[in-house]
C-alpha positions as CSV (number, residue, x, y, z in Angstrom):
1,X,-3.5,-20.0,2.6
2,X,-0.9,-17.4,3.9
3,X,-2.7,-13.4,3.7
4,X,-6.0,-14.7,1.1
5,X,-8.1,-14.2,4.2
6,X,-10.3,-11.4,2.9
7,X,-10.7,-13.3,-0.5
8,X,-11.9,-16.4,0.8
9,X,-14.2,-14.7,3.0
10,X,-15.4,-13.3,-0.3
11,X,-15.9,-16.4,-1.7
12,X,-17.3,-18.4,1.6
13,X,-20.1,-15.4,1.6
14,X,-21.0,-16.5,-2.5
15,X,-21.4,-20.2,-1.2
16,X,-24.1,-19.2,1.0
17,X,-25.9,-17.3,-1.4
18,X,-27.8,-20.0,-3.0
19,X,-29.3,-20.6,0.4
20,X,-31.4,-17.3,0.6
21,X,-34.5,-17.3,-0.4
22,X,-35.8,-15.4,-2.8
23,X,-32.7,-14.6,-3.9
24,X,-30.5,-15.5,-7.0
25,X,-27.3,-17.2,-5.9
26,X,-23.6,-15.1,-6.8
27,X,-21.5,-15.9,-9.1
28,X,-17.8,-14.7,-8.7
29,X,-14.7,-14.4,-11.8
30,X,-11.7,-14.5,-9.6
31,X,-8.8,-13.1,-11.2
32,X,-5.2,-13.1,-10.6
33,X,-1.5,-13.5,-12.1
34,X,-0.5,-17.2,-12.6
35,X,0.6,-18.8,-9.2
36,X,-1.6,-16.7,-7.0
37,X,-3.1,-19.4,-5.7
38,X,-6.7,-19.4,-7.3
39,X,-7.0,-22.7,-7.7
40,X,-6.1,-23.6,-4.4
41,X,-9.0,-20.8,-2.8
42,X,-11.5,-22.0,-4.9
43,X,-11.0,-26.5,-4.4
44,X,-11.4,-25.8,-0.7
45,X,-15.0,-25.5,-1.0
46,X,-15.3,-28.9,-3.5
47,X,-16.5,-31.4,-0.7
48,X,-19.7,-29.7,0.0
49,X,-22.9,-30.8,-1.1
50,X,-24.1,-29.3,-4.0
51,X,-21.2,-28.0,-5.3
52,X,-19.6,-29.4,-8.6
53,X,-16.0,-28.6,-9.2
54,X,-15.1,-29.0,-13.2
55,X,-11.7,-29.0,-14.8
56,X,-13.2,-28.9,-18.4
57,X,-16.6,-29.0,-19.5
58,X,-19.3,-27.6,-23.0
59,X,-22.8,-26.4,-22.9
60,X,-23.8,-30.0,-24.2
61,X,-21.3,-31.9,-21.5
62,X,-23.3,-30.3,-18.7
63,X,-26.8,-30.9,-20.8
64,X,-25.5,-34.3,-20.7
65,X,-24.4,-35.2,-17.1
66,X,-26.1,-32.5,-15.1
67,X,-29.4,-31.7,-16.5
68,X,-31.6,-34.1,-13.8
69,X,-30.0,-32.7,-10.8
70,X,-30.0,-28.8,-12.2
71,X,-33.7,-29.4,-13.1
72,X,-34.1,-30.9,-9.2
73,X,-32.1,-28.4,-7.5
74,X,-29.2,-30.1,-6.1
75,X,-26.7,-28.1,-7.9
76,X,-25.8,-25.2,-6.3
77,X,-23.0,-23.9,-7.5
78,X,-20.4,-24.5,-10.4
79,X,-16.6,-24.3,-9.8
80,X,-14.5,-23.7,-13.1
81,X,-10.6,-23.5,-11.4
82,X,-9.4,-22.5,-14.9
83,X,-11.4,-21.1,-17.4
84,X,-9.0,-21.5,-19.6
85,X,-9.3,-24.8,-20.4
86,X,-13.5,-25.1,-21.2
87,X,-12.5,-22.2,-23.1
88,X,-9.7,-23.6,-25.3
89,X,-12.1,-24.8,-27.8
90,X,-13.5,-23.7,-31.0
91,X,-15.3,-20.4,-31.2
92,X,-18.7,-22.0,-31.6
93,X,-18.5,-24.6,-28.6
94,X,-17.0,-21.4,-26.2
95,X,-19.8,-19.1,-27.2
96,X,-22.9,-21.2,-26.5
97,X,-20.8,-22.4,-23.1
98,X,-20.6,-18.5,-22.5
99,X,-24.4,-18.3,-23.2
100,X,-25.2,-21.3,-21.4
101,X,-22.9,-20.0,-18.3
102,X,-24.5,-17.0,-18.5
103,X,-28.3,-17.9,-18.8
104,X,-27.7,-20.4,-16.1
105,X,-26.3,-18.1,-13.5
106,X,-28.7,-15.2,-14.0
107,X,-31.9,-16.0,-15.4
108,X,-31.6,-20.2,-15.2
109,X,-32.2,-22.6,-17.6
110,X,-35.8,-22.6,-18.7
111,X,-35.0,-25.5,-21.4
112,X,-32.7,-27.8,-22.7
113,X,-32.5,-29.5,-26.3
114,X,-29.5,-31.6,-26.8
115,X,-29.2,-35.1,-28.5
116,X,-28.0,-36.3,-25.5
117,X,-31.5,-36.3,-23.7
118,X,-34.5,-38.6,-24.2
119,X,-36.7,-36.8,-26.5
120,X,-34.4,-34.3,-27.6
121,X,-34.9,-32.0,-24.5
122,X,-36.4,-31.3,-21.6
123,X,-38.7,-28.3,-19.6
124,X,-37.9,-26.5,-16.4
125,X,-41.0,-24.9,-15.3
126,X,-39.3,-23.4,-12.4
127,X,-35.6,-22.8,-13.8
128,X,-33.1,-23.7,-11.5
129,X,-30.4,-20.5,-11.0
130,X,-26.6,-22.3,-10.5
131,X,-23.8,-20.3,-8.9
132,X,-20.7,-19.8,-11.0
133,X,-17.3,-19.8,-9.1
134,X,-14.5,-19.1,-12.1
135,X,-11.0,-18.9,-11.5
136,X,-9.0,-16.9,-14.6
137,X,-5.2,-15.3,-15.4
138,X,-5.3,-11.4,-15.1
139,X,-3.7,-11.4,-18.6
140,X,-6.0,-14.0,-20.8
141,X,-8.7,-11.8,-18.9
142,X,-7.5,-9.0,-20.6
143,X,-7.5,-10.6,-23.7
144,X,-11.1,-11.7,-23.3
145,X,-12.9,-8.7,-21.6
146,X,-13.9,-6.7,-24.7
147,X,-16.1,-9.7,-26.1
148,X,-17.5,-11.2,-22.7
149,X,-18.7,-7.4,-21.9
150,X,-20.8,-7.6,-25.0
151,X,-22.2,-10.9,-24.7
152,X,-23.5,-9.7,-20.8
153,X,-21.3,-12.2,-19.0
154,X,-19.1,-9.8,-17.2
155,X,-22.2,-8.1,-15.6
156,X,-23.3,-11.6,-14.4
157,X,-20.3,-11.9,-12.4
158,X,-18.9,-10.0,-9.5
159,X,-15.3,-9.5,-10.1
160,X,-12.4,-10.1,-7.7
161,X,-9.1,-9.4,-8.5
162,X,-6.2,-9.3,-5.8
163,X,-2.2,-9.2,-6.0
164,X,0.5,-9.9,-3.5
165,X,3.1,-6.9,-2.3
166,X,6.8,-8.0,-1.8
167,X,6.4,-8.6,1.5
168,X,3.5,-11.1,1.3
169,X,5.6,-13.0,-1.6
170,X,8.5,-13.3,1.1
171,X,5.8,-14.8,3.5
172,X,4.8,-16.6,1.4
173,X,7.6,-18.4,0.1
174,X,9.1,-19.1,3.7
175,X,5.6,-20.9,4.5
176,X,6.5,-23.0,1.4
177,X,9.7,-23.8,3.0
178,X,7.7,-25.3,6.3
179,X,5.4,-26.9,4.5
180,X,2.4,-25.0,5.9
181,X,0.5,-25.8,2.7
182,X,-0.5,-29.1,3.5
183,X,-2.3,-27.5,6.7
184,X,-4.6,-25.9,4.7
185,X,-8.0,-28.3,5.2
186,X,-11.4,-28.2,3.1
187,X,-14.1,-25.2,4.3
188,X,-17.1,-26.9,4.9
189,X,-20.5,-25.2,4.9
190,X,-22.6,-25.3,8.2
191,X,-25.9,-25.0,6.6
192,X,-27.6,-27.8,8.9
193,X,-29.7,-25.0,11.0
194,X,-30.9,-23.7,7.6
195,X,-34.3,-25.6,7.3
196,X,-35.0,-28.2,4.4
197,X,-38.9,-28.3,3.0
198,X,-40.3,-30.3,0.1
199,X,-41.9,-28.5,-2.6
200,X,-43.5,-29.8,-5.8
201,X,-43.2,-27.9,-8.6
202,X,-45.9,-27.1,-11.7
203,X,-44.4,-30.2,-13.6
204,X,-45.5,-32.4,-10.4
205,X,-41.7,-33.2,-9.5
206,X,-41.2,-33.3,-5.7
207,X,-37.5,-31.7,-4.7
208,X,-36.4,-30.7,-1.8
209,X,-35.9,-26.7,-1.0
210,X,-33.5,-25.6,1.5
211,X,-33.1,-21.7,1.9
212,X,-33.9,-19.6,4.6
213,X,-35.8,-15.4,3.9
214,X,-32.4,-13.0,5.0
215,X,-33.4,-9.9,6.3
216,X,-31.6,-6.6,5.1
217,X,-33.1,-3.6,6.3
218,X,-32.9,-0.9,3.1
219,X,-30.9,1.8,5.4
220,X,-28.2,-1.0,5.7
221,X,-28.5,-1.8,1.9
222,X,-28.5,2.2,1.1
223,X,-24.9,1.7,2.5
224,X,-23.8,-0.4,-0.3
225,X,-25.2,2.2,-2.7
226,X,-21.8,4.2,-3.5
227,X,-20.1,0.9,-4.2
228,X,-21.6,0.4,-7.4
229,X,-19.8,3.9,-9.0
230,X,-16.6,3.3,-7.2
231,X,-16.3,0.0,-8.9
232,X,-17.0,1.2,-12.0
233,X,-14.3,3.9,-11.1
234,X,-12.1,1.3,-10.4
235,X,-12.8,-0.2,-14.0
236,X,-10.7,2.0,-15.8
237,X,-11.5,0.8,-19.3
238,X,-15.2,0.7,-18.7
239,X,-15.6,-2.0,-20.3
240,X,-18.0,-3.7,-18.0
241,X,-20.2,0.0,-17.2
242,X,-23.9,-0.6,-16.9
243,X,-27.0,1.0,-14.8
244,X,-25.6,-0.7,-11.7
245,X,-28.8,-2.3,-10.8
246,X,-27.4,-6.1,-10.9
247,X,-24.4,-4.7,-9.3
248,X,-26.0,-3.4,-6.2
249,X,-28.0,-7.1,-6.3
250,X,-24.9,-8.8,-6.2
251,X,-23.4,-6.7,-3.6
252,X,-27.0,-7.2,-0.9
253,X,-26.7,-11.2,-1.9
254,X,-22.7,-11.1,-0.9
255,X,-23.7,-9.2,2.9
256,X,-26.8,-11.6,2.8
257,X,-24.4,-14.9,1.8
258,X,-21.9,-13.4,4.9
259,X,-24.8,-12.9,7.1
260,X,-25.3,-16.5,6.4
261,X,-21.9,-17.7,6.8
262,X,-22.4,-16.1,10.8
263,X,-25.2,-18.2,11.2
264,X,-27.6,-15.4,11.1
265,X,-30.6,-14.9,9.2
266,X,-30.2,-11.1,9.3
267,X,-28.1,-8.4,7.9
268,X,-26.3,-6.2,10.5
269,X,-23.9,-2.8,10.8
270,X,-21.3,-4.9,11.8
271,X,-21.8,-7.3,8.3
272,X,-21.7,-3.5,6.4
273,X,-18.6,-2.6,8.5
274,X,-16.7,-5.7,7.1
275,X,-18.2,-5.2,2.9
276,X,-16.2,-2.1,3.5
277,X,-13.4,-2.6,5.1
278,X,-12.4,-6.3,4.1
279,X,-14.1,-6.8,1.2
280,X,-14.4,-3.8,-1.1
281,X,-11.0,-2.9,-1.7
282,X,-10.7,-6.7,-3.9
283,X,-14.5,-6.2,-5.6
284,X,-12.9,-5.1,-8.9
285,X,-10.4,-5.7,-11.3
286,X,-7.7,-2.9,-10.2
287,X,-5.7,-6.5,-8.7
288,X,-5.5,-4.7,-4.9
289,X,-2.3,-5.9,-3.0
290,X,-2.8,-8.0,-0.3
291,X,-0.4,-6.7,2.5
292,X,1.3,-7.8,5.8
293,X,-0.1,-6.7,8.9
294,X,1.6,-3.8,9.4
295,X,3.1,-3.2,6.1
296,X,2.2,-0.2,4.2
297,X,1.1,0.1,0.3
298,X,3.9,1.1,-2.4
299,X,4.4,1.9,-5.8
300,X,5.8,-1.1,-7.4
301,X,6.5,-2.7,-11.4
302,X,2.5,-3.4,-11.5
303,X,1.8,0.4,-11.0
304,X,4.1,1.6,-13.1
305,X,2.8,-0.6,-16.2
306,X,-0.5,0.0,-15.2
307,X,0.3,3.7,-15.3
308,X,2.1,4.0,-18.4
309,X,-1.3,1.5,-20.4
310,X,-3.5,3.8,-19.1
311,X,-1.8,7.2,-20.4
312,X,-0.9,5.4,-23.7
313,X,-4.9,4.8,-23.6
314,X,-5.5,8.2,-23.2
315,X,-2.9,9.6,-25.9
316,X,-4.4,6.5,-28.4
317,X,-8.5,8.3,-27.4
318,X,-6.9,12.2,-27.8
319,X,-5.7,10.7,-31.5
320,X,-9.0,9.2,-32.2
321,X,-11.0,12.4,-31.2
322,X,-8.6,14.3,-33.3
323,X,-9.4,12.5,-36.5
C-alpha cells in the first residue's frame, strides 16, 4: 500500500514475536479513521502458518473451534480486521470476549470450560500465549477507551495509530486510478532458518516448538527506556497510564520481532536506530500523519479539533476542581 511502509513494518516485527523464545508474543490495536486501509495491512499477513484471520468470533466460538490447536501451539497469532463486529454483541458476550482476549494474549489460557468441549473443559498445563492483531475506527475507539482501560486490555496492547496528510491522500487516490492496488501481494514469513524441536509437555502431549533465544544487550534496551513516558505523553487523556513495565516489554519484543524479520537472532544499533526513527512516531494514539517524501508536517482540520477537545478538557477539569 502507497506511504503505510513504517506501519507495516510495525506490524511484520509483531508477527515474529511469537518466535522468540522466552518471550511473550505482541499484540497490536491498530487504529485509524474509516478507509485508511487497516484492513488491507493487516489480511496481507493471513496466508502464513499459524495465523488465524477472523471476521467475527465469542469467547465460546474460539473455545469451540480453536481450543486443540491453542492448547498444541499452532496458533500464533489472532487477526480481528474489525473489532467492531465481535464487539457488536450484547454486553455480556463482549465482556468475557474482552477477558478471554485479554487473558489469552498476556497471561494465556490456563483453562477452558465451555459446553462445547468433551467433559465440560479442558487443562493447559503450559498455557499457550496467542498474538492479538486488532484493527479498529479512531472514533468507536474513543467511545470504548474509558472501559477497555479498566478491564487491563489497553495495556495488553501496543497501540498504533497513523493518519494520512493531503498530500498522501492525493497519492493515494491517483494509485487508485492505475490500479496499483491489485499489485499489492501477501507478506510471507521467512521463518524456515528458525529451528523447529519437539517438546512434550507435563500433560504428556508431544507439540512441536519453533522459536529461537534473541539477544538484546541491556545498553541497547536502556535505549528504549524514554519511550515509555513519551508515549504516555502522547496519550493526552491518560487513560491507558500505568508503571510502564509491560510497556517497555512490548517495546524489547517489537526490536526483538524486527531483529527477526532481518533474519537475525540479535538486537543491534542499527534495529534501535529504526524503533526511533520509523517506528516511534506511530506507537501511540496521537494518529501521526504519514507524509510524502519530501513533504513537510502542517496544521490541518485534525489539529484544530484535536486542539479545541483538549482545551475544552481542560476548562471541563478547571470546573470540576472548582466545585
Amino acid at each position: 500500500m502507497i506511504g503505510t511502509e513504517p506501519i507495516q513494518q510495525i506490524l511484520t516485527a509483531a508477527f515474529y514475536t511469537p518466535y522468540i523464545e522466552d518471550e511473550k508474543s505482541l499484540s497490536i490495536l491498530l487504529a485509524a479513521k474509516v478507509e485508511s486501509g487497516k484492513t488491507e495491512l493487516v489480511s496481507r499477513y493471513k496466508e502464513n502458518p499459524g495465523v488465524k484471520y477472523l471476521t467475527d468470533a465469542t469467547a465460546f466460538s474460539l473455545i469451540r473451534d480453536m481450543s486443540t490447536e491453542i492448547q498444541m501451539g499452532e496458533v500464533k497469532t489472532m487477526i480481528f480486521p474489525d473489532l467492531l463486529t465481535p464487539f457488536a454483541k450484547d454486553s455480556s458476550t463482549v465482556g468475557s470476549f474482552i477477558a478471554f482476549l485479554t487473558n489469552l494474549s498476556e497471561e494465556g489460557i490456563a483453562e477452558m470450560h465451555s459446553g462445547f468441549l468433551e467433559e465440560g473443559g479442558i487443562v493447559m498445563t503450559s498455557p499457550q500465549v496467542v498474538s492479538i492483531i486488532g484493527c479498529i475506527p479512531k472514533d468507536q475507539l474513543e467511545d470504548r477507551r474509558h472501559k477497555w482501560a479498566r478491564a487491563g486490555f489497553m495495556s495488553r496492547m501496543l497501540p498504533v495509530s497513523y493518519r494520512y496528510s493531503r498530500q498522501m491522500i492525493t497519492e493515494i487516490k491517483d494509485s487508485i486510478k492505475s490500479r496499483v492496488y491489485i499489485s499489492d501481494s501477501p507478506i510471507a514469513l521467512d521463518v524456515e532458518w528458525i529451528p523447529k524441536t519437539k517438546v512434550t509437555l507435563p500433560s504428556g502431549i508431544e507439540i512441536i516448538k519453533q522459536k529461537v533465544p534473541v539477544e538484546l544487550p541491556k545498553y541497547l534496551a536502556e535505549h528504549l527506556s524514554d519511550a515509555e513516558e513519551k508515549i504516555a505523553a502522547l496519550d493526552k487523556t491518560k487513560m491507558n497510564y500505568t508503571y510502564g513495565f509491560r510497556l517497555q516489554k512490548q517495546l524489547q519484543r517489537l526490536v526483538m520481532g524486527y531483529a527477526l524479520s532481518q533474519q537475525r537472532d540479535y538486537v543491534t544499533g542499527a534495529d534501535i536506530d529504526v524503533f526511533w526513527d520509523e517506528m516511534f512516531p506511530f506507537l501511540n494514539l496521537d494518529y501521526t500523519k504519514l507524509l510524502c517524501p519530501g513533504e513537510k508536517d502542517y496544521e490541518d482540520a485534525d489539529d484544530l479539533a484535536e486542539k479545541k477537545r483538549l482545551e475544552e478538557a481542560e476548562k471541563k477539569k478547571l470546573l470540576e476542581g472548582k466545585k
